[in-house]
C-alpha positions in Angstrom: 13.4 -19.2 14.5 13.0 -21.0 17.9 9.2 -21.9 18.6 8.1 -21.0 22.3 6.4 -24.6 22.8 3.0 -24.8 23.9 2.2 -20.9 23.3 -0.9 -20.2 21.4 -0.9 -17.4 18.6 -2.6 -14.6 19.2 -5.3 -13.1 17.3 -3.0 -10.1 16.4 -0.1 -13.4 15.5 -2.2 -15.4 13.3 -3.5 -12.0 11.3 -0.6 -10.8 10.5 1.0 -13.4 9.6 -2.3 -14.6 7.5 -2.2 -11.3 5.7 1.4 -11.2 5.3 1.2 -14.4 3.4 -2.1 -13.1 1.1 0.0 -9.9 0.3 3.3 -11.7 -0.7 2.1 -14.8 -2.7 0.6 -11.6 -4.8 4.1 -9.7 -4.7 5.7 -13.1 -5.8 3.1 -13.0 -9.0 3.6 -9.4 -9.7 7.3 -9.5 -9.4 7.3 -12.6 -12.0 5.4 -10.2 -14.2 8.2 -7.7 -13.9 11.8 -9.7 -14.0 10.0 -10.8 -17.5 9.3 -7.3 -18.3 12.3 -5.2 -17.3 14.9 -3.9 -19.9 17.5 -2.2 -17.5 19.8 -4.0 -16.3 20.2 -2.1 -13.2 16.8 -2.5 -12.0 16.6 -6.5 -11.9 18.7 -7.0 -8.8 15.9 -4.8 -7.1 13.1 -7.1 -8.5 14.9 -10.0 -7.9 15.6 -8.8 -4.3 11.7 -8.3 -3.2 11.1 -11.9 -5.1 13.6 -13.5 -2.4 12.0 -11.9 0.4 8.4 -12.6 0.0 9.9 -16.0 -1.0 11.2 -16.2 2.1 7.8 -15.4 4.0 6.1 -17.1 1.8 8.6 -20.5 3.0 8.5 -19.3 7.0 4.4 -18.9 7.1 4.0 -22.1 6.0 6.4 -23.7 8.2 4.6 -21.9 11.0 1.3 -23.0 9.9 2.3 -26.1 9.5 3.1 -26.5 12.9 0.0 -24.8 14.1 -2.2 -27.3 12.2 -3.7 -24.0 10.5 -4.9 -24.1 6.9 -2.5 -22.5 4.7 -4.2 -19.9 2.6 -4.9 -20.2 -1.0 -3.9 -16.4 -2.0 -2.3 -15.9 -5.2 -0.9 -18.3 -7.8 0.3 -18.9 -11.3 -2.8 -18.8 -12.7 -2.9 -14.9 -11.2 -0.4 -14.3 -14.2 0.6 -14.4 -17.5 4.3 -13.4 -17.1 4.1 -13.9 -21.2 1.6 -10.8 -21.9 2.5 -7.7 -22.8 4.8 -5.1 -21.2 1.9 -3.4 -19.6 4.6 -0.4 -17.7 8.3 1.2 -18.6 11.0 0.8 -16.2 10.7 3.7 -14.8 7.4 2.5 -13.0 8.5 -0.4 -12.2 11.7 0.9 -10.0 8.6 3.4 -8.3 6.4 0.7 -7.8 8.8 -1.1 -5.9 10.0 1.9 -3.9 6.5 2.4 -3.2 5.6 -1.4 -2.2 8.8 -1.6 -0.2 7.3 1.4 1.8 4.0 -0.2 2.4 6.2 -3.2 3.5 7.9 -0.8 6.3 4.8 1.5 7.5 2.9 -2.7 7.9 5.6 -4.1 9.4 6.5 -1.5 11.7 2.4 -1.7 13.1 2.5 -5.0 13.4 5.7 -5.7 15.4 4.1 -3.6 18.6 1.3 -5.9 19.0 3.0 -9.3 18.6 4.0 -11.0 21.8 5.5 -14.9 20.4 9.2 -14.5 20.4 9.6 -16.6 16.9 6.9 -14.2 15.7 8.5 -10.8 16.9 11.6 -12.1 15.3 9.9 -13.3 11.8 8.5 -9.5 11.9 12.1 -7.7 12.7 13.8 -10.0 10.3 10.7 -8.7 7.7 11.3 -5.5 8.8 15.1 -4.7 8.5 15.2 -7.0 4.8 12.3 -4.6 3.7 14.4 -1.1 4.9 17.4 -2.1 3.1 14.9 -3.4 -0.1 13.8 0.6 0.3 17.6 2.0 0.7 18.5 0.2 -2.4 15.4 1.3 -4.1 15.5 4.9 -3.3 19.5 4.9 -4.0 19.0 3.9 -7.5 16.2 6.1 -7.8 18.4 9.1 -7.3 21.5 7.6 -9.2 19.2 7.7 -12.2 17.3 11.4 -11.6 14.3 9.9 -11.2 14.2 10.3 -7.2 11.6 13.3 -6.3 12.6 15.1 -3.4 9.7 16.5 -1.2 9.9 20.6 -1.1 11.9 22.5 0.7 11.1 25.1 2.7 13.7 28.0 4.7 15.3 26.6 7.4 13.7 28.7 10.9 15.9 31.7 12.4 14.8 31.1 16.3 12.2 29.2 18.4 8.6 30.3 18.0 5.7 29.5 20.2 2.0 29.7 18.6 0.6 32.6 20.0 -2.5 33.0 18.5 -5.8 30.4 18.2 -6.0 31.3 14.4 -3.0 29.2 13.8 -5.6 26.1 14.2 -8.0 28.5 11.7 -7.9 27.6 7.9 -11.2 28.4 6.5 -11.4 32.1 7.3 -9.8 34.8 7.3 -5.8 34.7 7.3 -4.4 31.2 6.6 -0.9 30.5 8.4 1.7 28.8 5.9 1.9 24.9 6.0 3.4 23.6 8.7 6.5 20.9 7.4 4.5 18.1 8.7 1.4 18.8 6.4 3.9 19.6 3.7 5.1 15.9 4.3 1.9 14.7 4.1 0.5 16.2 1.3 3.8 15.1 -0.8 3.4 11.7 0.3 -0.6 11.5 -0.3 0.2 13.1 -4.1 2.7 10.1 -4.3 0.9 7.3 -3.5 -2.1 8.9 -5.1 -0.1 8.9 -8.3 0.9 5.0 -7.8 -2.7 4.5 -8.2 -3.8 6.7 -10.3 -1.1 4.8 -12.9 -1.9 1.1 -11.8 -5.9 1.8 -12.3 -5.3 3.3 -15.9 -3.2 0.3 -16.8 -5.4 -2.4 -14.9 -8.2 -0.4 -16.8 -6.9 -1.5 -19.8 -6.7 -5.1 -19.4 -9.3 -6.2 -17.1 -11.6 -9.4 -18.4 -14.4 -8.1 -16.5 -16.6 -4.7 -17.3 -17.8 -4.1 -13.8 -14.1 -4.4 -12.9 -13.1 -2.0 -15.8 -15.3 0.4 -14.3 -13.8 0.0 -10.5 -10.9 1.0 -12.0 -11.6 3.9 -14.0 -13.7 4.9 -11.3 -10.5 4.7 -9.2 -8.4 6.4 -11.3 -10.8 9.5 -10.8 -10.4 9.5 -7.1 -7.0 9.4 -7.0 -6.6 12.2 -9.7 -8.8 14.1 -8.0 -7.4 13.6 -4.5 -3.8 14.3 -5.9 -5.0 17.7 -7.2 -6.1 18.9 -4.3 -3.0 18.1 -2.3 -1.0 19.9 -4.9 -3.2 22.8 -4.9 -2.5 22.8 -1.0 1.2 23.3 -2.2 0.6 25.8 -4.9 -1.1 28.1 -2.8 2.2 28.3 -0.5 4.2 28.3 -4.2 5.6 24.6 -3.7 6.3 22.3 -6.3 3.7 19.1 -6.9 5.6 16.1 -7.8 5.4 14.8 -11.6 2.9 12.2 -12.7 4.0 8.7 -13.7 0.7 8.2 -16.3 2.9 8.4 -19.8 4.6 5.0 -18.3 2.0 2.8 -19.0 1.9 1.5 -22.7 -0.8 1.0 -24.5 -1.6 -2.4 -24.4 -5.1 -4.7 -23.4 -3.7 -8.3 -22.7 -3.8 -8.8 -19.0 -0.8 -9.6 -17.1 -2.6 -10.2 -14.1 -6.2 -12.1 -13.1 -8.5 -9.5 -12.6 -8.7 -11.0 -8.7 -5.1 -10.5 -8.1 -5.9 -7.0 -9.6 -8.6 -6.1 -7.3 -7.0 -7.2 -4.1 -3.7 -5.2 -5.4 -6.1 -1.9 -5.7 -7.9 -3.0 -2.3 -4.4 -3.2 -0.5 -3.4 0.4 -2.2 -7.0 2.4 -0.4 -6.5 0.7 2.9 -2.6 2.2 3.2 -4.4 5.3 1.3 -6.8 5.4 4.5 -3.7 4.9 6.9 -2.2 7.5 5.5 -5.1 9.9 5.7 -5.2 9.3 9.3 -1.3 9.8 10.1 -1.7 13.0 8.0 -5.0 14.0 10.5 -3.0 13.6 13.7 0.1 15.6 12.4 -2.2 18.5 10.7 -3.4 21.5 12.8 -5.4 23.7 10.5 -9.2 22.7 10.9 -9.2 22.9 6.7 -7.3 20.2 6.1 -7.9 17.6 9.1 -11.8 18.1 7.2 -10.1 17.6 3.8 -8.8 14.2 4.8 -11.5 12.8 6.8 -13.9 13.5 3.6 -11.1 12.4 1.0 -11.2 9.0 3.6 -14.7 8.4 3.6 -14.6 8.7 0.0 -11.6 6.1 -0.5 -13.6 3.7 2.2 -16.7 3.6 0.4 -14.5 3.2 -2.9 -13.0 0.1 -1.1 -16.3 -1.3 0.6 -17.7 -1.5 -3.0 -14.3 -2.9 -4.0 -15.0 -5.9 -1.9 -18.3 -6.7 -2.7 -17.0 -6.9 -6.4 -14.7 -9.7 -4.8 -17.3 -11.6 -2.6 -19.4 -11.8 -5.8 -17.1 -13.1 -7.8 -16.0 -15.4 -5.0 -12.3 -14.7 -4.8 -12.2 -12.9 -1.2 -10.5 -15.4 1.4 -11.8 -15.4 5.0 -9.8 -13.4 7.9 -9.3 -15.6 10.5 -12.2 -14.6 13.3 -13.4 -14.7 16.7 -15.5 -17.4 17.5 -19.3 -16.8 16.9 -20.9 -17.9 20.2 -24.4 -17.3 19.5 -24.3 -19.7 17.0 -22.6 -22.0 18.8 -25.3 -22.1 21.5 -28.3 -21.7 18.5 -26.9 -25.0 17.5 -25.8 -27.2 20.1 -27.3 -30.4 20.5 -29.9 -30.8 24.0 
């Protein structure tokens, strides 16, 4: 990349490429964890694929920094994990997980590229953008190669254009419910997806966290995303559509952590923030009053669950600073006279 000499990052530049960093140096961990770990053969070209990429960041944000004269961030190293300890999940998660993280990777990206402005930045962000689809294609191939791929349901294909006719088709909590639409059948398969991710990660991280109060975070986050994926799949049973299958009988029944319980906490912070993103793509594509109040309670539920999340890690001291604004109150408060 070609720097644009003399042109200051933007705020929107320097966070996302801060938080890009933070989020791969704990990929880079993870994905140590797992090349160890993986049996089939099939699936360690995938692993070994995301490693390179967040290598690759990992290699251009420091450059960039560098440059900047910007501190570098500490994020995650190998003292984040024990690629030694025990196989925690089966292969089976592991080629999930890393459909799952690659999607993350696209839904980021793909907010983040709008708002940059830097030409060397933009392109970083394509670059990230187009490795991180074909890390997906791959992912999702495989998937299906091996049966393991869950299509979303399918619903009859329409006969002729319709216009809403009636204000009840905004209606959900009286009287006669319309069908789902196949946007808030999209949604709710997703939501029961990612729900699931989490709902496997917290029993596993459960099971090997040092810390009590972190033991409990987690267990305590394994209940909210069982109960948000049941309600989402009652959604679909109503309308006699299949839920997708739960991923819990993959992780083994082991307590030696492979993973700090920092790294652990920021991993399940980084899983309710995209749950909370989510929520609010589902809001704006859902028009039955029902379920737009469904998601913005099921939010407020996942945000408190993440605000008490953090203060875990400011305790404990491992939260890193965002970059921020200048405080210029406190500049003036102390100034010298």
């Amino acid at each position: 990349m070609k720097k644009e000499h003399n042109i200051q990052l933007t705020s929107a530049e320097l966070f996302s490429l801060w938080s890009t960093y933070i989020a791969d140096s704990m990929a880079i961990c993870v994905f140590t964890y797992l090349l160890h770990k993986v049996k089939d053969t099939e699936i360690t070209p995938i692993i070994e694929h995301g490693m390179k990429i967040s290598n690759e960041h990992i290699s251009i944000i420091e450059g960039l920094f560098k440059e900047e004269g910007i501190p570098i961030p500490i994020g995650f190293t190998v003292d984040d994990v024990n690629p030694n300890a025990p196989r925690l999940f089966q292969d089976g998660f592991f080629l999930n997980y890393m459909k799952h993280m690659a999607k993350g990777g696209l839904l980021t990206y793909s907010m983040i590229l709008p708002n940059i402005v830097r030409k060397d930045i933009r392109e970083f962000f394509s670059s990230a953008l187009t490795s991180t689809n074909v890390l997906y294609n791959e992912t999702t191939s495989l998937l299906a190669s091996k049966g393991l791929e869950i299509r979303p349901p399918y619903i009859p294909y329409p006969k002729e254009v319709e216009f809403v006719k009636k204000q009840s088709f905004l209606a959900g909590w009286f009287g006669e419910q319309r069908p789902l639409t196949a946007a808030e059948v999209m949604h709710f398969y997703a939501n029961i997806q990612t729900n699931k991710l989490g709902e496997a990660l917290t029993i596993g991280f459960a099971q090997v966290a040092k810390s009590k109060e972190v033991t409990e975070y987690f267990q305590r986050g394994k209940e909210i995303a069982k109960k948000h994926r049941e309600i989402f799949a009652n959604y679909l049973s109503d309308y006699d559509l299949p839920a997708p299958m739960t991923w819990d009988h993959d992780v083994e029944n082991v307590t030696e952590s492979p993973f700090s319980d920092k790294l652990m906490m920021f991993h399940i912070g980084i899983l309710s923030s995209n749950g909370m993103g989510n929520y609010g793509l589902a809001i704006s594509q859902s028009q039955r009053r029902d379920i737009t109040t469904a998601y913005t309670r099921l939010s407020a539920e996942i945000g408190k669950y993440a605000e008490d999340g953090l203060n875990i890690m400011i305790d404990n001291e491992w939260l890193e600073k965002v970059p921020h604004a200048a405080d210029r109150g406190e500049l003036v408060k102390h100034k010298r006279v």
